[in-house]
LUMPAVEX-694147 format. One record per residue (C-alpha): residue in one letter; y negated, z negated, x negated. Coordinates in steps of 0.1 Angstrom, whole numbers, plus 5000, padded with zeros to 4 digits. Each point is the difference from the previous one (the first is absolute). Example, Ala and Ser with C-alpha at 12.3 -4.5 7.8 and 13.67 -1.06 7.14 Angstrom:
BEGIN
A504549224877/S496650074986/
This chain:
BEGIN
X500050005000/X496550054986/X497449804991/X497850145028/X502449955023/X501449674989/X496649915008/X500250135034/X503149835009/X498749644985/X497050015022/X501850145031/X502549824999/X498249634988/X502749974970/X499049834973/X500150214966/X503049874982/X501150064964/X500350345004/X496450035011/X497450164975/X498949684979/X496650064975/X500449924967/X498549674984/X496650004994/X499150375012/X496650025019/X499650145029/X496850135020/X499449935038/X497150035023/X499949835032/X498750265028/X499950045035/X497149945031/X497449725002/X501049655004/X503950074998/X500049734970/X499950194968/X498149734980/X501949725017/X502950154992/X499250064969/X498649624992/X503249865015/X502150244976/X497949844969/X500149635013/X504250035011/X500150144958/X498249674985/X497450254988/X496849865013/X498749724973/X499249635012/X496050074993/X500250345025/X502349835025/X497149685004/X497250315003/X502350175024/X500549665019/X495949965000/X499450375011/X502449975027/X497949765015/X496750184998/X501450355007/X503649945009/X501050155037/X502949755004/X498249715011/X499949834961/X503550134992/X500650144970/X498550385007/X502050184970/X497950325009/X497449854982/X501750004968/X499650414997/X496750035025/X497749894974/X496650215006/X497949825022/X499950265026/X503649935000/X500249715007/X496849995023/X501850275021/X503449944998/X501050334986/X501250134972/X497150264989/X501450114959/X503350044976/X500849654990/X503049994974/X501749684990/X502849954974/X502849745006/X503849974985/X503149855013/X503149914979/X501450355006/X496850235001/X496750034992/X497450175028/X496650165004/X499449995039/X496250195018/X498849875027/X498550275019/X497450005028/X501350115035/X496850115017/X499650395005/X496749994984/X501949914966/X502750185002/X499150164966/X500349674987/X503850015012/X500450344982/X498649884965/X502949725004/X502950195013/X499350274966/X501849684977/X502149895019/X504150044999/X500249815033/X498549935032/X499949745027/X499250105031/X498749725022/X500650045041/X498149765026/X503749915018/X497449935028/X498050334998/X502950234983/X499150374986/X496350075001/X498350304986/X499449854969/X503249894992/X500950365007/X496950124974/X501049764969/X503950155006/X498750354998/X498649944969/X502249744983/X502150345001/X496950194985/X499949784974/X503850024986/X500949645012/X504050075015/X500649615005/X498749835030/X500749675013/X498749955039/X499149655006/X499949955033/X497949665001/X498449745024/X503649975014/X499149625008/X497650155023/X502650165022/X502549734998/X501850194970/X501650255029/X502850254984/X499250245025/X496250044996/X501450054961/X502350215005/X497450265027/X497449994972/X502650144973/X501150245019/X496650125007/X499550004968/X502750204988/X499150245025/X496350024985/X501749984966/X502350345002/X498750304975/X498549734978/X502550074975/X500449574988/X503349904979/X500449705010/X498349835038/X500649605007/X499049855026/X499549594999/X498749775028/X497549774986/X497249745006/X497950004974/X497749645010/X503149815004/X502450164973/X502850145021/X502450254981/X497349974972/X502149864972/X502649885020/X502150085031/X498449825027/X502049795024/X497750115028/X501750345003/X503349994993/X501350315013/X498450174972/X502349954971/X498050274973/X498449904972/X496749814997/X497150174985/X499649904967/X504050004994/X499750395013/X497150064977/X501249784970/X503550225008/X499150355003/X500350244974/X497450264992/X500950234977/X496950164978/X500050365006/X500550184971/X499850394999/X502450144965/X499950345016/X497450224976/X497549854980/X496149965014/X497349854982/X496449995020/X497450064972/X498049685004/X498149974966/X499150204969/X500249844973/X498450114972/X498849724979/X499550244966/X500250364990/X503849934989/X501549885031/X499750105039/X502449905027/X501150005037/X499749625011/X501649925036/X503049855015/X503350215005/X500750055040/X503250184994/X502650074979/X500349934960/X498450144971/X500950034965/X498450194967/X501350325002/X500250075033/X498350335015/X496649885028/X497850215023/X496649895005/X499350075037/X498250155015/X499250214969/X503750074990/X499149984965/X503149914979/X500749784975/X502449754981/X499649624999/X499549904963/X499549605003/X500349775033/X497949714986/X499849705018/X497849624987/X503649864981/X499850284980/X501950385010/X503550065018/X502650225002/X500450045039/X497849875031/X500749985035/X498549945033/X497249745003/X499450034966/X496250034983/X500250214973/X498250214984/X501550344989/X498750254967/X501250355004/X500650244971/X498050255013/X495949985004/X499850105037/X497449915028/X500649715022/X497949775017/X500049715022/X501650075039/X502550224977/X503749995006/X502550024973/X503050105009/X503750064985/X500050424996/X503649985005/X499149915038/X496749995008/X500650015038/X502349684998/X499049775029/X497850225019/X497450064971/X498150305006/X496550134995/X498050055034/X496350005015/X501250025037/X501649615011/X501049895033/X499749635001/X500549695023/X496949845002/X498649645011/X496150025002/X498349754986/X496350085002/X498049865032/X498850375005/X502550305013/X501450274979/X499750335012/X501150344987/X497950154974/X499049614986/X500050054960/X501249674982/X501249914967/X504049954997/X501649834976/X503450014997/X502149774968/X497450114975/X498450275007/X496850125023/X498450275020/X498450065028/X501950095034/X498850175029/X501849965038/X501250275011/X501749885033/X501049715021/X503450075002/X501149705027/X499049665004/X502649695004/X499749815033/X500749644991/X500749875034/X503150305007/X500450144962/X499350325015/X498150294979/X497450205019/X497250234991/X496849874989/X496350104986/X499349764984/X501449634982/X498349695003/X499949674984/X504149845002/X501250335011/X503550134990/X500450394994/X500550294981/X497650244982/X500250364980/X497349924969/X498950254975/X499549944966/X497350164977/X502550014975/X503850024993/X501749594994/X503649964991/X501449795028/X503049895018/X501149895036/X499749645008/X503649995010/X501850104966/X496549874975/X498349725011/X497150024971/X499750355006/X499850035037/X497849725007/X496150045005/X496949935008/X496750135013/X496749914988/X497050045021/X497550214971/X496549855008/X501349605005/X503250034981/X501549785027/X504050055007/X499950245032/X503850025003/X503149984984/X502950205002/X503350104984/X501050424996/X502650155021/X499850364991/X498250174975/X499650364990/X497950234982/X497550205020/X501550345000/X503349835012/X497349825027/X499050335012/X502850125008/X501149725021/X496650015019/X500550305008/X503749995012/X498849715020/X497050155015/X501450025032/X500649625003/X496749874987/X498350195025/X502249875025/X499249674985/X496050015001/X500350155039/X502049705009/X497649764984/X497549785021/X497350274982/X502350275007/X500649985035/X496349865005/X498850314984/X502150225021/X498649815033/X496150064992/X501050374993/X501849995038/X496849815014/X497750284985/X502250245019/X500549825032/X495749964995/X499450394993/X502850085023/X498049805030/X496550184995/X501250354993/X503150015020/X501450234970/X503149954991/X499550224967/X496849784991/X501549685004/X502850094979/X498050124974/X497549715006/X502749794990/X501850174975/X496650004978/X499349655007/X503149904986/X499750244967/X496049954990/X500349605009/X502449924973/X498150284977/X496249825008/X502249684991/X501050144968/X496950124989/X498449675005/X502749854979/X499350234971/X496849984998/X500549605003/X502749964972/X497150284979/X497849715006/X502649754991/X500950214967/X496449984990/X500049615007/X503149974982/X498950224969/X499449644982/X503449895002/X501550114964/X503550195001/X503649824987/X500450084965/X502949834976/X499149994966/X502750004970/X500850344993/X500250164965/
C-alpha cells in the first residue's frame, strides 16, 4: 500500500499509525504553517502545541499569564494565541494580521511552524508562509465547517508545492465533541479537496483552548482512535525532493573578483555536476566544459542538488545572471526549455485588478524581465472550484493568465521544477508584489502562434460568452431593435447593429492605444532589466 494511501486509510479509518507507519528520523526539521479562515484557532493552536512541548520559558509563560489578563478573550485564562499575536494591532483586534514563525523541538524532531493570518485581506500573507513550508495544518470551525477561505488557503497550499495537509477540525468542545458533525465536515472536505493533487490528507478533531487531541488522545472523544497532532507531526515523514535527473544551475552571481578568475555562483536545482562534464548556458546555448566546481571548504569533485557552488568553465563564454546552465547531454531533463510565452496559475496580490495588456516585471528563480498579459484565461471560483471566464483578476483571486516576455528565460513547469516554475510579478512604478504564480505551459512564440491560431475558434467563443461578450452583443441588438423602431427597415437595423458592434470595440481600442502611448511616455523613466557579468 502506498504512502499516500496508507494515509488515507489511517484517517478514514481512525487507526492509529503503528510501526509500519512512516516515522521521521531523529532530529530532522520540519516546516508547517497553520492556515485556514478567521477565528478557527490558528494561534491557539499553535500556542497550545508550544506550551504541551515544554517550549515556552518560565519568564514568557508569567508575561503570557499577565497578557492574558489584559488582552486575553477567555475570561483570564491562559489565551495561548497571545504567545504568536504579538503586534499590537494583533492583539488589540484579535487577529492575526503578519507571518509569525517560531522554532520549538521535541525529543524526536525539531520544528519551524508560521502562523498565518486568516482574513481575506491578508491572504498574501498566507502565501509568503505556505512558499517554506513542507506541511500544512488546515484549521476547520467544527461549528462553522468549510468557508470560502478555508477553500482559498487549500488552493494555494497546492500552488505552493506543500503535498502534506493535516485538517484539524477544532472547537469540538463546542459541539459536545460529536463524531458525526466530524465526520460531515471531512467529507466536505475531501470533496472540496479532489484535483488538489496532496500526498498525504489527515484529518484530527481537536480543541485547541482546552488541549484535546493536542499532544495527547483526549478522553473526551473516544471513538476517534488516530493519532494526536503533535505525534502525527512528530511522525510523518517528509522526504526532501531531490531532482538527479539532468544537471541545472540558475546563474545567480558572477563572480569575478580579479582578471584571473570568473565564475558561475548559484545553488544546483537538479542533477549532479562534475569537472568535465559537457553544460549549455540557456537560453543562449553556448557550450562549454566545467573546469573547477569551487565551493568555501575548498574545490570538489562532484556536487549535487541543493548545493551552492560555484562552477569555472574551460571555455570563456558569455553568461550572466538569470542564466541557466544546464548538462548538454540533456538539456531538456525536467521540463527545462527556453520560452517567452507562459501560461501560469496565478493568485493576485496587489489591491488593484490585472487586466490584459498590464506590463509588470517577472522574476522567475533568478532571473527578470518584463511581462505583458496577454489573456485571462479563467478564473477559479473558490466557493464551487469552478473555472469560468473572466476580464479581469482582483485582489485574492485565483486564475490563469498567457504572459509575454520581452525576452527568452529558460524555465520549467512547476509540476516537474519547483525553482524553475515558480514566479512572481512585480508592479514597475511601486515595486509591490502584484501576484504570484507557478508556470504550467511554456512555449516559444512561434510555437504560440500556431496554437492561437488553431484555437481561434474557441477564444472567440470564449470572449462572446463572457459577461463583456454577451453584454456587447446586447447593446449591438438594442441599437438594432432602436433603428429598427424609427425606420421600420429591416436592412438598416441590421446594419445599424452590425456597425455598432464592429466600430464600438475599434473606438475602444483606439482609446487604449493612445492611453498605453501615453503610459509608454510616463513610463520612459523606468530603466530596462539588464544582467551584468558577461565577458
Amino acid at each position: 500500500m502506498g504512502y499516500a494511501r496508507a494515509v488515507e486509510t489511517v484517517a478514514a479509518s481512525g487507526a492509529h499509525p503503528g510501526a509500519d507507519s512512516p516515522a521521521a528520523s531523529p532530529g530532522s526539521l520540519l516546516r508547517f504553517i497553520t492556515c485556514g479562515s478567521v477565528d478557527d484557532g490558528k494561534s491557539t493552536l499553535i500556542g497550545r502545541i508550544l506550551h504541551e512541548a515544554g517550549a515556552i520559558p518560565s519568564d514568557t509563560l508569567a508575561a503570557l499569564e499577565r497578557d492574558s489578563r489584559r488582552f486575553g478573550t477567555n475570561g483570564g485564562a491562559l489565551d495561548f494565541a497571545l504567545l504568536v499575536d504579538g503586534l499590537a494591532a494583533e492583539r488589540e483586534q484579535g487577529i492575526t494580521i503578519d507571518v509569525a514563525h517560531r522554532y520549538f523541538a521535541t525529543p524526536r524532531r525539531a520544528f519551524i511552524v508560521a502562523d498565518t493570518p486568516g482574513h481575506e485581506q491578508y491572504t498574501r500573507n498566507m502565501a509568503t508562509g505556505a512558499s517554506g513550508a513542507d506541511l500544512a495544518i488546515i484549521l476547520v470551525d467544527a461549528g462553522k465547517g468549510l468557508l470560502d477561505q478555508t477553500r482559498r488557503h487549500s488552493i494555494i497550499v497546492a500552488l505552493a508545492g506543500v503535498r502534506h495537509v493535516v485538517v484539524a477540525i477544532n472547537k469540538m468542545d463546542l459541539i459536545g465533541f460529536d463524531e458525526a458533525r466530524f465526520r460531515a465536515i471531512e467529507a466536505d472536505y475531501r470533496a472540496a479537496a479532489r484535483g488538489l493533487g496532496f500526498a498525504s490528507l489527515v484529518f484530527i478533531p481537536v480543541s485547541a483552548r482546552e488541549g484535546d487531541n493536542v499532544a495527547a488522545p483526549s478522553p473526551r472523544m473516544p471513538w476517534y482512535r488516530g493519532p494526536a497532532l503533535l505525534d502525527w507531526l512528530e511522525r510523518i515523514e517528509i522526504r526532501p525532493v531531490t531532482v538527479e535527473a539532468g544537471f541545472a544551475l540558475p546563474v545567480q552571481y558572477v563572480n569575478r573578483p580579479d582578471a584571473g578568475f570568473r565564475g558561475f555562483a548559484g545553488t544546483i536545482v537538479a542533477g549532479r555536476a562534475r569537472p568535465g562534464d559537457p553544460v549549455l548556458a540557456l537560453p543562449s546555448g553556448r557550450r562549454g566544459t566545467i573546469a573547477r566546481i569551487v565551493t568555501f571548504d575548498g574545490d570538489r569533485a562532484e556536487a549535487g542538488t541543493g548545493e551552492a557552488v560555484t562552477l569555472t568553465l574551460a571555455e570563456e563564454i558569455d553568461i550572466a545572471r538569470g542564466d541557466v546552465i544546464v548538462a548538454a547531454a540533456a538539456p531538456e531533463a525536467n521540463g527545462i526549455r527556453v520560452a517567452d510565452r507562459l501560461v501560469v496559475r496565478l493568485l493576485v496580490t496587489a489591491e488593484r485588478a490585472i487586466r490584459p495588456g498590464e506590463r509588470f516585471q517577472l522574476q522567475l528563480g533568478t532571473a527578470m524581465a518584463h511581462a505583458t498579459i496577454v489573456t485571462i484565461d479563467q478564473r477559479t471560483d473558490v466557493a464551487t472550484l469552478v473555472h469560468g471566464p473572466a476580464e479581469a483578476l482582483a485582489m485574492n483571486d485565483l486564475g490563469t493568465v498567457t504572459l509575454r516576455l520581452d525576452r527568452p528565460l529558460a524555465l520549467a513547469p512547476f509540476r516537474t521544477l519547483r525553482d524553475l516554475g515558480s514566479l512572481i510579478l512585480i508592479d514597475r512604478l511601486t515595486n509591490a508584489t502584484a501576484a504570484m504564480g507557478t508556470v504550467t505551459e511554456a512555449r516559444m512564440a512561434e510555437d504560440a502562434a500556431g496554437a492561437q491560431a488553431t484555437g481561434r475558434l474557441a477564444v472567440l467563443l470564449r470572449a462572446a460568452l463572457s459577461p463583456a461578450g454577451t453584454a456587447r452583443l446586447a447593446g449591438a441588438g438594442l441599437v438594432a431593435l432602436l433603428v429598427l423602431g424609427l425606420t421600420g427597415a429591416p436592412l438598416a437595423a441590421g446594419l445599424a447593429g452590425l456597425g455598432d458592434l464592429v466600430l464600438r470595440p475599434l473606438a475602444e481600442r483606439v482609446n487604449r492605444a493612445l492611453w498605453a502611448r501615453h503610459a509608454a511616455r510616463r513610463d520612459a523613466a523606468v530603466p530596462e532589466l539588464s544582467d551584468g557579468g558577461g565577458i
